[in-house]
C-alpha distance (Angstrom), angle and dihedral (degrees) to the residues before:
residue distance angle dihedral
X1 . . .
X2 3.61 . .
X3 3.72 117.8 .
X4 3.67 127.1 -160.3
X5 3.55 127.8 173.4
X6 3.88 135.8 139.6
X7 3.48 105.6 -131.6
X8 3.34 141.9 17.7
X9 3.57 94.4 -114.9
X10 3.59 93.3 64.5
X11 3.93 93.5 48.2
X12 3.67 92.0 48.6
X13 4.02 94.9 57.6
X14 4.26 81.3 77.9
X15 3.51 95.7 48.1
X16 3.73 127.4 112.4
X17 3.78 101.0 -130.7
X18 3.84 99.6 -161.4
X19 4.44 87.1 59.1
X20 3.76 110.2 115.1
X21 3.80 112.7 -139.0
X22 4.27 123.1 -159.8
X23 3.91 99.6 -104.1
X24 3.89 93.7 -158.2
X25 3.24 108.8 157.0
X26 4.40 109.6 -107.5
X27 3.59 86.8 33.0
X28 3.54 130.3 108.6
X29 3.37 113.9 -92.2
X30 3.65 87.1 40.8
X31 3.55 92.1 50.9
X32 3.59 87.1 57.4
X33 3.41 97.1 61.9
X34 3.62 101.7 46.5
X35 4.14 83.2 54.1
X36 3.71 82.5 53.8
X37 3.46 91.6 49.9
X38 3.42 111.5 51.0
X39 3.88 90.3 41.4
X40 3.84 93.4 -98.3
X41 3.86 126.0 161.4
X42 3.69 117.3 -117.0
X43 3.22 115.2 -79.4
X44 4.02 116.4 160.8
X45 4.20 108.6 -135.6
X46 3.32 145.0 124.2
X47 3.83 142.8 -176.1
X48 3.65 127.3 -112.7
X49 3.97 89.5 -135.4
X50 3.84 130.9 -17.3
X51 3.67 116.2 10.8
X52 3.59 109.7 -96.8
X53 3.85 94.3 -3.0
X54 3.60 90.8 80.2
X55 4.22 150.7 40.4
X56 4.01 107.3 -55.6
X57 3.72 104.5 -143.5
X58 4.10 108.4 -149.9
X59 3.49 131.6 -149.0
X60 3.70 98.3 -87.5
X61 4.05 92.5 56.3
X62 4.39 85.2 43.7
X63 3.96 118.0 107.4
X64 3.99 114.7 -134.5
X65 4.19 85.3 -98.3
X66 3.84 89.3 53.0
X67 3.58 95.7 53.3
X68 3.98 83.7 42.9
X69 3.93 87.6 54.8
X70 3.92 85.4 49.2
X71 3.67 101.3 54.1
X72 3.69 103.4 30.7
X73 4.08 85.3 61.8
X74 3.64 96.5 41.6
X75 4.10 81.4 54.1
X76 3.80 95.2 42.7
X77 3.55 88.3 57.0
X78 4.02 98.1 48.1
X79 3.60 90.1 52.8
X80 4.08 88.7 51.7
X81 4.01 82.6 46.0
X82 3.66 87.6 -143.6
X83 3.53 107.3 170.7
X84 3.95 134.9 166.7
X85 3.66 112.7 -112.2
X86 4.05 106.7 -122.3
X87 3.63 88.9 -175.1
């Protein structure tokens, strides 16, 4: 399945919002976030292990759940409008 969408708001209208995704941290939906976060475009990835300390998996080697995982945290964490303070 190949998904393409331009934000995360537009991905997450398909979503079921009760699913529980695996929030460990370098994977996808905890990858999303941190793009949230720091203010990052979207960028579906992951890491195989630590963040940074191990192989970052990109969109083209994601499954449909991964990218999921991706975009339902970078969306959890715009509606939270947690930001980093630059200033």
């Amino acid at each position: 399945m190949d998904l393409k969408f331009t934000t995360a708001g537009d991905y997450m209208k398909d979503l079921e919002y009760d699913k529980v995704y695996d929030r460990r941290h370098g994977g996808p939906f905890d990858r999303g976030g941190a793009d949230s976060y720091y203010g990052r475009s979207i960028d579906p990835h992951y890491f195989l292990g630590g963040t940074g300390t191990s192989q970052r998996i990109g969109r083209e080697g994601m499954t449909a759940d991964e990218i999921e995982a991706y975009y339902a945290g970078y969306e959890e964490n715009e509606q939270r409008g947690d930001k980093k303070d630059w200033g």
